[in-house]
C-alpha atoms as a printed R data frame, in Angstrom:
    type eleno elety resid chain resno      x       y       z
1   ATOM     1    CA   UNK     A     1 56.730 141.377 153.708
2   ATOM     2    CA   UNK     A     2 59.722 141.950 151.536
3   ATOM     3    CA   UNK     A     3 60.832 138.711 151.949
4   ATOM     4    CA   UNK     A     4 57.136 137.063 151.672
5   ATOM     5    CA   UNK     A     5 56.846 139.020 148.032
6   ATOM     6    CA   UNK     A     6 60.298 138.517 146.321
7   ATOM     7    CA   UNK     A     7 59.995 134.784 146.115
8   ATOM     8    CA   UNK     A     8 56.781 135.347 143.971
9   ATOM     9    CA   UNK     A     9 57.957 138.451 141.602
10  ATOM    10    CA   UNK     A    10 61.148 135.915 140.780
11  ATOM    11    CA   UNK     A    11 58.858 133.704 139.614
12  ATOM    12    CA   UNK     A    12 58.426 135.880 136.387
13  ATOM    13    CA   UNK     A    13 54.851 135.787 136.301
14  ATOM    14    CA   UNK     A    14 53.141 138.595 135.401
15  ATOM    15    CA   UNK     A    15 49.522 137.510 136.846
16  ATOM    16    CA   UNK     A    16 50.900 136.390 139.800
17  ATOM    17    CA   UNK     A    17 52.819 139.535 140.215
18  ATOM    18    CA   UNK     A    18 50.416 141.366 139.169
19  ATOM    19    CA   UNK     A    19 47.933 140.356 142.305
20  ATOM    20    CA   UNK     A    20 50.513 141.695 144.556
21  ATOM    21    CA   UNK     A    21 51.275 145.240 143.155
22  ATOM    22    CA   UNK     A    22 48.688 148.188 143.907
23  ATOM    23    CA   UNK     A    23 45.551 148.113 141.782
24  ATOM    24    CA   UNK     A    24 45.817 151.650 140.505
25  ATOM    25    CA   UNK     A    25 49.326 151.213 139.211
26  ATOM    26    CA   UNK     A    26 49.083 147.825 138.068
27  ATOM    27    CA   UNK     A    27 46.159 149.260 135.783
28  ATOM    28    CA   UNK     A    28 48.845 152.304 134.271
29  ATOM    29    CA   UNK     A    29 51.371 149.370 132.695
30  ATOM    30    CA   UNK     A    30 49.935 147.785 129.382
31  ATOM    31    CA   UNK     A    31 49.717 143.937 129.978
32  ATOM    32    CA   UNK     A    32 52.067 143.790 126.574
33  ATOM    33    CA   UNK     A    33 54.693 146.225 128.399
34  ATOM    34    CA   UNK     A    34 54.375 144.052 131.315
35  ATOM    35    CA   UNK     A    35 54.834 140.974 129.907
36  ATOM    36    CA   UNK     A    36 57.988 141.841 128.165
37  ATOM    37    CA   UNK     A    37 59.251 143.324 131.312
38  ATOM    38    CA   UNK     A    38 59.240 140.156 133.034
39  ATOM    39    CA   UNK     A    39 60.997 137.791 130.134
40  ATOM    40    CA   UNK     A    40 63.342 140.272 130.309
41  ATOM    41    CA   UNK     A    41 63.919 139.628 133.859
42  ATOM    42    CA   UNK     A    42 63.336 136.085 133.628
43  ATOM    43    CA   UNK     A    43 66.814 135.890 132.230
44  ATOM    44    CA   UNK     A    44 68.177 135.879 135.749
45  ATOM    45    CA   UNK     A    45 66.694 132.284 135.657
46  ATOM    46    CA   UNK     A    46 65.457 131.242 139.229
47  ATOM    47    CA   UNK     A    47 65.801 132.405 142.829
48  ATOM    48    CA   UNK     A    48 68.667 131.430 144.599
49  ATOM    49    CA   UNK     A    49 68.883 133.419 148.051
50  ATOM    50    CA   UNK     A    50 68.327 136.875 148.672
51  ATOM    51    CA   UNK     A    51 70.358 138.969 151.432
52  ATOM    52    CA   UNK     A    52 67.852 141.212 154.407
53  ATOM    53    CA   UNK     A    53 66.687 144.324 152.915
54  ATOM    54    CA   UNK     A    54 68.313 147.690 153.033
55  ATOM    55    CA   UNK     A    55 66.145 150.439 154.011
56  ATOM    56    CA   UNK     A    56 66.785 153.359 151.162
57  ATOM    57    CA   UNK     A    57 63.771 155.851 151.314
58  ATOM    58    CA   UNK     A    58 60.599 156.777 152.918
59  ATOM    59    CA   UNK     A    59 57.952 159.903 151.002
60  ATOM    60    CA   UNK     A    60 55.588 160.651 153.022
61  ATOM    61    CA   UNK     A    61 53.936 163.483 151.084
62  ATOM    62    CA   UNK     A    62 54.775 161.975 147.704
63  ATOM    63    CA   UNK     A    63 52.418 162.290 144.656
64  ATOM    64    CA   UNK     A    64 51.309 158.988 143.230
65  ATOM    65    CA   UNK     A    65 49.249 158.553 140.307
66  ATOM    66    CA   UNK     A    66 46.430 158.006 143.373
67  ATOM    67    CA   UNK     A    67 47.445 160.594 144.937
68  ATOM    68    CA   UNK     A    68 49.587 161.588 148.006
69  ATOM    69    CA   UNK     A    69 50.638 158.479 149.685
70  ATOM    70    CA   UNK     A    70 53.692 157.150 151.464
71  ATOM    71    CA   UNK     A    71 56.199 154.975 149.520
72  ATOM    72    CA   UNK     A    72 58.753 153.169 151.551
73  ATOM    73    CA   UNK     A    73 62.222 152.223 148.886
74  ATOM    74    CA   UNK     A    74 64.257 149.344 150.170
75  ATOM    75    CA   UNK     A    75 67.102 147.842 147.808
76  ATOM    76    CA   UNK     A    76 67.701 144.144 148.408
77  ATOM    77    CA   UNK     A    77 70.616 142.229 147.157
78  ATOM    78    CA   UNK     A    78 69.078 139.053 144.975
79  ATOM    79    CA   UNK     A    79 71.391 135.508 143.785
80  ATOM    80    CA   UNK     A    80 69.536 133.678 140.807
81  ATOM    81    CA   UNK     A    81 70.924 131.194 139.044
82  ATOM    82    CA   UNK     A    82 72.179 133.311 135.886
83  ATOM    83    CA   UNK     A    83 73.995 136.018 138.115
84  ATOM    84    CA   UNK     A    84 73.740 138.602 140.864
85  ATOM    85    CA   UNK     A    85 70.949 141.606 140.898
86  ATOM    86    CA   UNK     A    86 69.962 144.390 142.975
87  ATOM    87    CA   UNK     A    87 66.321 144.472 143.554
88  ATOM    88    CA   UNK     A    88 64.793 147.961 144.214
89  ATOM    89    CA   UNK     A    89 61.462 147.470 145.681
90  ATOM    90    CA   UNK     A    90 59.088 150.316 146.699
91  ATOM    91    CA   UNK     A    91 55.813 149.728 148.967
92  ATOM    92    CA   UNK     A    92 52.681 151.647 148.858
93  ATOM    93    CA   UNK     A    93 51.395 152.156 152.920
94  ATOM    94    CA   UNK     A    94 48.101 152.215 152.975
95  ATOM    95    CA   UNK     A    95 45.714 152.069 155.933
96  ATOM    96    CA   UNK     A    96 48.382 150.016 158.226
97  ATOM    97    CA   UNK     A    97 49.173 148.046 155.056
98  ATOM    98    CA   UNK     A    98 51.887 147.433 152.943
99  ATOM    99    CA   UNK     A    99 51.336 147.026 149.061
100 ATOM   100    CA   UNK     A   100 53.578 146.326 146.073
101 ATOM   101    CA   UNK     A   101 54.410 149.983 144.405
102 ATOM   102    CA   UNK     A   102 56.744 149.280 141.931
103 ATOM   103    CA   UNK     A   103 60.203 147.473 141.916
104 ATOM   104    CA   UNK     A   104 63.074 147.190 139.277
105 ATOM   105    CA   UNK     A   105 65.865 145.033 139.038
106 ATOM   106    CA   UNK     A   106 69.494 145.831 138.205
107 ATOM   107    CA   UNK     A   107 72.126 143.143 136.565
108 ATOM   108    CA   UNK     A   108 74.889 142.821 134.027
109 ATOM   109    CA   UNK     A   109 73.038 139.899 133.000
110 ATOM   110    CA   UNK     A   110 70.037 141.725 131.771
111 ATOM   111    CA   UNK     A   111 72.291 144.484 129.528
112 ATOM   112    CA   UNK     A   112 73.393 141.181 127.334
């Protein structure tokens, strides 16, 4: 799934990415917010290859803003075309399936 999803988020699209993350959250981040989030990002330029994902994290009794749910953290190692970035990508389980939660993305590139 990770795999399947972080070909689309790198696209920097926030509609696109936005049809992937979990309704209830995706409805808590301003569209402006959002927006600026991913141009941010988008200054990792394109997708170049990313490396298997590294199980972090699972909370099974954590509190969500819907409630207690289980969020699984993985932390995937990312190559765009502008530099190197460590994606940290959470997923929602819900009834046998997995969801976009949240994810963040960590490179030198974005503190210039």
């Amino acid at each position: 799934y990770i795999k399947k999803i972080i070909p689309i988020v790198s696209t920097w699209e926030p509609k696109a990415i936005r049809e992937l993350m979990v309704a209830e959250v995706s409805a808590e981040i301003s569209e402006d917010k959002f927006a600026q989030t991913m141009a941010s990002f988008s200054k990792l330029g394109a997708l170049q290859s990313i490396e298997e994902p590294n199980f972090e994290d699972v909370d099974s009794g954590g509190k969500t803003v819907i409630g207690m749910q289980t969020i699984i953290e993985y932390k995937v190692d990312a190559k765009y075309e502008n530099g190197e970035a460590v994606i940290t990508i959470k997923l929602l389980y819900r009834d046998g399936v997995l969801e976009l939660y949240s994810f963040n993305l960590g490179s030198e590139i974005l503190l210039k």
